[in-house]
C-alpha positions as CSV (number, residue, x, y, z in Angstrom):
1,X,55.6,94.3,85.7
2,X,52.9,93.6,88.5
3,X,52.1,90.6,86.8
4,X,56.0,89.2,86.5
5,X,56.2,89.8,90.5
6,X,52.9,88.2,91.3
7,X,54.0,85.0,88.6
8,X,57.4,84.9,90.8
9,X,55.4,84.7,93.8
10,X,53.1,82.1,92.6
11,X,56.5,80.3,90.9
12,X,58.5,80.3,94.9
13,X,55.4,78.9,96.6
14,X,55.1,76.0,94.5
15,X,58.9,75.0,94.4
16,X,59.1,75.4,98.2
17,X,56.1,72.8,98.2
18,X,57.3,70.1,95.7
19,X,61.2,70.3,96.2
20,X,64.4,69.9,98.9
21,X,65.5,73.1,98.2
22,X,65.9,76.5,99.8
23,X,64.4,79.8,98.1
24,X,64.7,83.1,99.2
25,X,62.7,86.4,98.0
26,X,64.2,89.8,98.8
27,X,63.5,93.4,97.1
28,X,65.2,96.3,97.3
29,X,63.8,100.4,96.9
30,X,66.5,102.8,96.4
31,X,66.1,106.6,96.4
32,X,68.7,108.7,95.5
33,X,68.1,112.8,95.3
34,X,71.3,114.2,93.8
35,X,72.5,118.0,93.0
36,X,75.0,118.8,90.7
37,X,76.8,122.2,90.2
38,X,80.2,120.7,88.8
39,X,79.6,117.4,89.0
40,X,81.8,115.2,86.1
41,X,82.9,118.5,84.7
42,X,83.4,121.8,85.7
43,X,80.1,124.6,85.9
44,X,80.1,128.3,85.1
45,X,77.7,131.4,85.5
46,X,75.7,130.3,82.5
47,X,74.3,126.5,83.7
48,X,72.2,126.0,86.3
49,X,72.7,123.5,88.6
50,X,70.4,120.8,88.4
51,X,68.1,118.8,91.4
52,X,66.3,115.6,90.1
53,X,65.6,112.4,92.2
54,X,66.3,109.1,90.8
55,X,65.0,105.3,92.2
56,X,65.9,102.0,91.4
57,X,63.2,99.4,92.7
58,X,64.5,95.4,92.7
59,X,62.8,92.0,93.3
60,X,65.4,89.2,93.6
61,X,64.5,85.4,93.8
62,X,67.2,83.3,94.8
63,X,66.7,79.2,94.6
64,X,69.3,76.9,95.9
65,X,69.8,72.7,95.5
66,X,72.2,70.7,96.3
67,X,73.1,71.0,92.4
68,X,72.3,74.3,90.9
69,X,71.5,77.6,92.2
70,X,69.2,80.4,90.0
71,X,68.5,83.8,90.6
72,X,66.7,86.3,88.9
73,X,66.5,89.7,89.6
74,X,63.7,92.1,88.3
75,X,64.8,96.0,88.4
76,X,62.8,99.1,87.2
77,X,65.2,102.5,86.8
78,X,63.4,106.0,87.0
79,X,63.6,109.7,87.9
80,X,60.9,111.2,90.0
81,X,58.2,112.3,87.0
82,X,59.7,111.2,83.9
83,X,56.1,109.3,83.7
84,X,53.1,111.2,84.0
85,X,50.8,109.9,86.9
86,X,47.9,108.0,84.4
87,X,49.6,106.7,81.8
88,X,48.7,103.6,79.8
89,X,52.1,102.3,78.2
90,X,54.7,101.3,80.3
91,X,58.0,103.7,79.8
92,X,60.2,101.2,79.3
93,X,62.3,101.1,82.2
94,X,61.1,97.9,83.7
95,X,63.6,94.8,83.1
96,X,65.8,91.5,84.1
97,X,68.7,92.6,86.4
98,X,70.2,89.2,86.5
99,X,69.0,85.6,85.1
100,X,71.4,83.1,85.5
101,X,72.5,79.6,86.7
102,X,75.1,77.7,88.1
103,X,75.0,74.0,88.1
104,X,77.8,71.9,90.5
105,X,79.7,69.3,88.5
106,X,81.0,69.0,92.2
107,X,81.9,71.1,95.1
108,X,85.0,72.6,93.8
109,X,83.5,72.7,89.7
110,X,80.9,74.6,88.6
111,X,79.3,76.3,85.6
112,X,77.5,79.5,85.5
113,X,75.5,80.9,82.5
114,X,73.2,84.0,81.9
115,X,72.9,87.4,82.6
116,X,75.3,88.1,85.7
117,X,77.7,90.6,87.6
118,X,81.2,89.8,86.9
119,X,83.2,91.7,90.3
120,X,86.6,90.7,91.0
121,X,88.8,91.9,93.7
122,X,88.5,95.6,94.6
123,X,85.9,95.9,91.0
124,X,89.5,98.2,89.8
125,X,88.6,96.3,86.2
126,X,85.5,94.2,86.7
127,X,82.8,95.3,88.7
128,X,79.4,95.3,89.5
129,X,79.0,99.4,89.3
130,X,76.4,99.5,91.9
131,X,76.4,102.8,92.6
132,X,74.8,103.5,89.4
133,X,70.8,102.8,89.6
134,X,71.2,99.9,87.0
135,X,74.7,98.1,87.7
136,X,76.6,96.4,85.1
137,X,75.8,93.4,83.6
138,X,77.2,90.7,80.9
139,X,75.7,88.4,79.2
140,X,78.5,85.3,79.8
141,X,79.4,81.6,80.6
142,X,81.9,80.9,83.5
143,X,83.6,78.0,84.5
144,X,84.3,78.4,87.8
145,X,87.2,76.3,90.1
146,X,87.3,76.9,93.9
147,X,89.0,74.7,96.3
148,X,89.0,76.1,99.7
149,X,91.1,73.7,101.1
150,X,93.9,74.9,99.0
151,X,92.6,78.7,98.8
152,X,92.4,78.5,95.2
153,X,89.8,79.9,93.0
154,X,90.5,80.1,89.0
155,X,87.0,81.6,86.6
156,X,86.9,81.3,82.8
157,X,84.6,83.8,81.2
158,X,83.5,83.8,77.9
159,X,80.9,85.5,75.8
160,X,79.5,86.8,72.6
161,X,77.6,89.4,71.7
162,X,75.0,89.9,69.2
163,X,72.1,92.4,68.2
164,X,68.2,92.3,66.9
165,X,69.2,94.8,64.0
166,X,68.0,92.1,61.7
167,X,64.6,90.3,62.8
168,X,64.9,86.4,62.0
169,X,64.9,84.8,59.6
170,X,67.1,87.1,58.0
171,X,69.0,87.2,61.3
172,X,70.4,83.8,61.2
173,X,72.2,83.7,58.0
174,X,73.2,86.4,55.0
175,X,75.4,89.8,54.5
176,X,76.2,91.4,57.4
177,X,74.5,88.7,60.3
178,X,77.4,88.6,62.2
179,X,77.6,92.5,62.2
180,X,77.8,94.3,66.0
181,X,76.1,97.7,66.4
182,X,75.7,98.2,69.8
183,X,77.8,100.5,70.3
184,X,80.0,100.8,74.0
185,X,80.0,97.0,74.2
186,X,82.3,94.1,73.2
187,X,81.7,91.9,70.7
188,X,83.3,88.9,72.2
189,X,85.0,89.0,75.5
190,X,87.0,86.2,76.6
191,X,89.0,86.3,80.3
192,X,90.7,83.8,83.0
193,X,90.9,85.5,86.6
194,X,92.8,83.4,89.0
195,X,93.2,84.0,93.2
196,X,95.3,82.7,95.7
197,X,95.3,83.1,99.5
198,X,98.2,83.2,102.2
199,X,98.4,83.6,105.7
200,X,99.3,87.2,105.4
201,X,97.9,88.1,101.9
202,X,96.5,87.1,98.9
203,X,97.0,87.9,95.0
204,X,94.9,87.7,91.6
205,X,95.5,87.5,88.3
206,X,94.0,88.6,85.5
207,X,94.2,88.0,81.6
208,X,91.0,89.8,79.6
209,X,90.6,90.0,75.7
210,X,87.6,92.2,74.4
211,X,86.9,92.1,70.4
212,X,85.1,95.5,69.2
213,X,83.8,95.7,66.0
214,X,85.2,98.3,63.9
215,X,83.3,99.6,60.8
216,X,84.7,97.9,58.5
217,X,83.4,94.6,59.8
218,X,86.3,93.7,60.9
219,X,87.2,93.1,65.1
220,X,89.9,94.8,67.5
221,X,91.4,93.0,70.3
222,X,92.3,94.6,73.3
223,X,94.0,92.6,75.6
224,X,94.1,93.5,79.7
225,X,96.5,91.9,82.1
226,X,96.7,92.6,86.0
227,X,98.1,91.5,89.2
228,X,96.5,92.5,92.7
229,X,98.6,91.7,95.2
230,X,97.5,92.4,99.2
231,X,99.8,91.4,102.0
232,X,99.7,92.7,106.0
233,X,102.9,93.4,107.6
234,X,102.7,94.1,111.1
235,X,99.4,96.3,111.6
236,X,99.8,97.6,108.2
237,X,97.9,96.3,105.2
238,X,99.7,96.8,101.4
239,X,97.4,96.7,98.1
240,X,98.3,96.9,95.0
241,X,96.7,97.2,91.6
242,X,99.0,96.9,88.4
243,X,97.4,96.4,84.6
244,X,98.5,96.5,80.9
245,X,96.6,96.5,78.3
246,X,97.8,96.1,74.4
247,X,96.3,94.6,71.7
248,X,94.7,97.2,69.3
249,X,91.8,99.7,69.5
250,X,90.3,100.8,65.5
251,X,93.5,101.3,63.7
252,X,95.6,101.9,67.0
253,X,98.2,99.8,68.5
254,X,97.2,100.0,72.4
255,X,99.9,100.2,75.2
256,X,98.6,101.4,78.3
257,X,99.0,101.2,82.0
258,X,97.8,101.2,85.7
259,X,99.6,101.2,88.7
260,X,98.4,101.9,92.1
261,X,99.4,101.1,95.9
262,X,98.1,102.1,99.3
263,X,98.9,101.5,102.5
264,X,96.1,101.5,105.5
265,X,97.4,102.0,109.0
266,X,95.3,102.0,112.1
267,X,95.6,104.4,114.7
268,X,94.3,105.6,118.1
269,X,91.8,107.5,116.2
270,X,90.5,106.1,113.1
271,X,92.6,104.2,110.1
272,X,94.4,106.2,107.8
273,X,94.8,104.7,104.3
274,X,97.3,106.6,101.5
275,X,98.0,105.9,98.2
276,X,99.4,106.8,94.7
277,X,97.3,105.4,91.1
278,X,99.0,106.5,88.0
279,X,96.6,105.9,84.6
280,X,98.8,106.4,81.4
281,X,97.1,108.6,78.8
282,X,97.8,110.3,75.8
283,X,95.2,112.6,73.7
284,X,97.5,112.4,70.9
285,X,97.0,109.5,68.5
286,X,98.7,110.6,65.1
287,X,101.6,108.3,65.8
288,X,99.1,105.5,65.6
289,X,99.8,104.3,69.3
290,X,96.9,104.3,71.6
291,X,98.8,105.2,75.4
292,X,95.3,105.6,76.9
293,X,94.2,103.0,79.7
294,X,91.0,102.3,80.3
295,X,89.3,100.7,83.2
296,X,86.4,99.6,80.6
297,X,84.6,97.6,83.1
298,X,85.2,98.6,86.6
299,X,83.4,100.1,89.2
300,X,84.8,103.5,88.1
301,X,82.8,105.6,90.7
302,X,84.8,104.0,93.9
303,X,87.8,105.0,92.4
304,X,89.6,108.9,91.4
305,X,87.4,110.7,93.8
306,X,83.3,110.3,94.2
307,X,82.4,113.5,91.8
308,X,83.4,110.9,88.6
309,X,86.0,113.7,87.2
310,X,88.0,110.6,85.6
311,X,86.5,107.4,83.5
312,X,82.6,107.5,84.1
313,X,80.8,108.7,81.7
314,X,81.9,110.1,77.5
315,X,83.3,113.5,78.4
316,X,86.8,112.5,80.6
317,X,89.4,113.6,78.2
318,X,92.1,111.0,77.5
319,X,95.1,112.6,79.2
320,X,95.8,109.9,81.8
321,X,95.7,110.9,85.8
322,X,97.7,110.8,88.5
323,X,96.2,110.5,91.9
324,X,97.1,110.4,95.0
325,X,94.9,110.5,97.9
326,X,94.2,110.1,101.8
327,X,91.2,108.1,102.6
328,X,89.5,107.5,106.5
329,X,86.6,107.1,108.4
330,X,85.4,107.9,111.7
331,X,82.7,106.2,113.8
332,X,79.9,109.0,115.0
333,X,77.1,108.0,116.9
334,X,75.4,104.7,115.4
335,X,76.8,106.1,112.1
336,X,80.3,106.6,110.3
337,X,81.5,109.5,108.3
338,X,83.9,108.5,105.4
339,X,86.6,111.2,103.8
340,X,88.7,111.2,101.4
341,X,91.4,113.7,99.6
342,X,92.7,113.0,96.1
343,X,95.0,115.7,94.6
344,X,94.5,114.9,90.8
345,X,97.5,116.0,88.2
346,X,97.6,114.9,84.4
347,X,99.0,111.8,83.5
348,X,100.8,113.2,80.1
349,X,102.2,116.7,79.1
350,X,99.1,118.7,78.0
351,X,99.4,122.5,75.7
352,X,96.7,125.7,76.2
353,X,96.1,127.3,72.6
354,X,99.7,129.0,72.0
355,X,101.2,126.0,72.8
356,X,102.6,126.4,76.3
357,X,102.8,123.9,78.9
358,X,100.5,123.7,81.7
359,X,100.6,122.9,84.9
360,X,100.0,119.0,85.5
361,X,98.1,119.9,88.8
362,X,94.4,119.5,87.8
363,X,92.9,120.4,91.1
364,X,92.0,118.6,94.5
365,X,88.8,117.1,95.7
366,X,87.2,116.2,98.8
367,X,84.3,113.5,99.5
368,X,82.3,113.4,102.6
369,X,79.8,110.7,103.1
370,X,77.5,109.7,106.3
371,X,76.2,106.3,106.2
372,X,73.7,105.0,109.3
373,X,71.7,102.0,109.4
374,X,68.1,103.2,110.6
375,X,66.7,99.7,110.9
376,X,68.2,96.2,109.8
377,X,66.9,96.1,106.2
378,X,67.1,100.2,106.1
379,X,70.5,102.5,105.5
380,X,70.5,106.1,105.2
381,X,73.5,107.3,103.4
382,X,74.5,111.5,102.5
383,X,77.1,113.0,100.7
384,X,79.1,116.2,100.3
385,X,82.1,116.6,97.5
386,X,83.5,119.9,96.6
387,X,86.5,119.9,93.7
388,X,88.7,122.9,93.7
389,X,90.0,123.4,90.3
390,X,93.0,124.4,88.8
391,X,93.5,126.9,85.4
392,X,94.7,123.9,84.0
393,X,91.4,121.8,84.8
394,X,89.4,124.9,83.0
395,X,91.5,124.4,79.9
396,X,91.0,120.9,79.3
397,X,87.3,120.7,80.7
398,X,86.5,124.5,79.9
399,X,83.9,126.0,82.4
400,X,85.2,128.6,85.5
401,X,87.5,127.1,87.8
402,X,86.4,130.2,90.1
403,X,82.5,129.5,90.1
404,X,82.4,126.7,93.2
405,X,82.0,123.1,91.8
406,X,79.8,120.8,94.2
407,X,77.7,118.0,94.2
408,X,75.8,117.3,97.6
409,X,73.5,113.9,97.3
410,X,71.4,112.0,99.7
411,X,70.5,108.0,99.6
412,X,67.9,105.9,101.3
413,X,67.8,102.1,100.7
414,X,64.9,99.3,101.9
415,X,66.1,95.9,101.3
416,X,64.1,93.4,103.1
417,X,64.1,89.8,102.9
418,X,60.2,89.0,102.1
419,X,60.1,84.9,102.3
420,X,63.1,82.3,103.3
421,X,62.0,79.1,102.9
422,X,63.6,76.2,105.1
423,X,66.2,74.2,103.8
């Protein structure tokens, strides 16, 4: 890895020498100490809460011409002593973040190819996933429109996935070549997102198909479609987010939705944002009709409260939520402190063991987070979320809604530019 940084290094001085271009080197280190007594599901008497420490470390290069612009990003992902202190073979950890380009037909046409972030509006769908030490990424091409004269930007995205299951020769041709065992992943994915601004607001639109491979070799299509409309009336600012998805998921025909609004309204104080999201979901599937949406690619962590109850991570249930929530933020000092309430019931009719009904309250949560910037390449962010559960939260997640469910976390992030060159 110390040999790809220096070789990057070496690569930035010599284009900055022999070309009319601008290049820019930046890293990033990024602490994060976390503990977790109830964090994504609920805790009892019998776990112990755990305390572990884990960093990402970047290196970015960013070069820019008048016709193409590259980047590559280098990233290494570990926890505090999973390596012992003299060791000979690197982990494994170390590898490319991002390595793409985008070459300018003209100033409004463009093509982008390689390993990239795809993040679209508020990341409801597509996003980034920062918050997780090592992002999201896709492996795609984009053709990419933007006119800002008419405040117009439309981006096809295509891809297709394959695996190294089969080393080449063999790879390139005979029984089973085309065969995708990664599993979590799509196959193909195929989208067109387009955006439009007004004077008062703005809307997207989105049209996504992913292809999984299914077992039999054969490939399910799930289709997404979304509008995300924003508009400012007066001093208050309306978003919305509203998705379907259909297609089909294994042998399941999918039909699934998302709808959420917010409003945000300044006061003397601090603003005040509230909003409903309703997620269908279903954990019934004998009918053959798939009711569970899925926010496959989204920056789920921003989104149904901060301890990732809801759509991070396997063990989430398929019940569908309903959330509503207050979210503000106060100015303290040279920092701000961020809070938020979400009161979290079941989207669908769930049963304990003797068949009665529950209750579709689930439980409410509150997040807490201080952010301060210590220096101007340094922030200091730290974090406080407590969920108080319901009986019904303890029978879908088991666990004891009684024993307190917490997850307290603390963040520090470098991210200094190292070299600008001049234009």
């Amino acid at each position: 890895m110390k040999k790809i940084y220096l070789l990057t290094i070496i690569l930035c001085s010599f284009l900055v020498t022999n070309t009319i271009a601008q290049v820019r080197i930046s890293a990033e280190v990024r602490p994060r100490s976390e503990f977790r007594n109830g964090f994504k599901t609920l805790t009892d008497d019998s776990k112990d809460p755990a305390f572990f420490t884990e960093q990402r470390s970047r290196l970015y290069l960013d070069y820019t011409n008048s016709d193409f612009v590259f980047k590559l990003a280098f990233q290494d992902i570990r926890i505090w002593g999973e390596t012992t202190q003299i060791f000979k073979k690197e982990p494994g950890n170390t590898f490319i973040s991002e390595a793409w380009g985008q070459y300018f037909f003209n100033p409004k046409f463009s093509v982008k190819v390689g390993r990239q972030i795809l993040s679209y509006d508020n990341q409801r769908f597509l996003g980034g996933l920062e918050w997780a030490q090592q992002g999201r990424r896709h492996d795609a091409l984009l053709f990419i429109y933007e006119s800002e004269e008419k405040d117009t930007q439309l981006h096809v995205g295509l891809a297709y996935n394959q695996d190294d299951d089969v080393p080449e020769p063999t790879f390139l041709q005979g029984d089973g070549a085309n065969f995708y065992s990664v599993a979590g992943n799509y196959k193909t994915m195929q989208y067109a997102w387009f955006h439009k601004d007004f004077n008062t607001g703005g809307f997207s639109l989105l049209a996504h198909n992913a292809g999984y491979q299914n077992a039999d070799s054969t490939v399910s299509n799930k289709q997404t479609f979304g509008f995300i409309p924003n508009v400012t009336i007066g001093q208050v600012t309306l978003k919305g987010d509203f998705y379907y998805q259909s297609g089909k998921q294994g042998t399941n025909d999918v039909s699934a939705f998302l709808a959420g609004i917010n409003a945000t309204i300044p006061t003397a104080v601090t603003p005040l944002t509230f909003g409903v999201e309703y997620i269908s979901g279903d954990d019934d599937l004998t009918d053959g009709k798939n009711t569970n949406f899925n926010p496959d690619f989204g920056t789920n962590h921003a989104f149904n409260g901060f301890m990732d109850y809801f759509y991070v991570g396997p063990a989430n249930g398929a019940i569908g939520v309903n959330d509503i929530y207050l979210k503000t933020k106060w100015k303290i000092g040279k920092g701000s402190l961020q809070g938020h309430l979400h009161q979290f019931f079941t989207g669908s009719s769930q049963y304990d063991t003797t068949g009665e009904s529950l209750s579709k309250a689930m439980g409410t949560e509150i997040d807490l987070v201080y952010a301060i910037k210590l220096a101007e390449a340094v922030t200091w962010n730290i974090g406080y979320s407590q969920m108080f559960a319901t009986d019904t939260m303890e029978s879908l997640r088991g666990g004891d809604r009684t024993h307190i469910q917490n997850w307290a976390w603390t963040m520090i992030t470098f991210k200094p530019t190292l070299f600008t060159s001049s234009k």
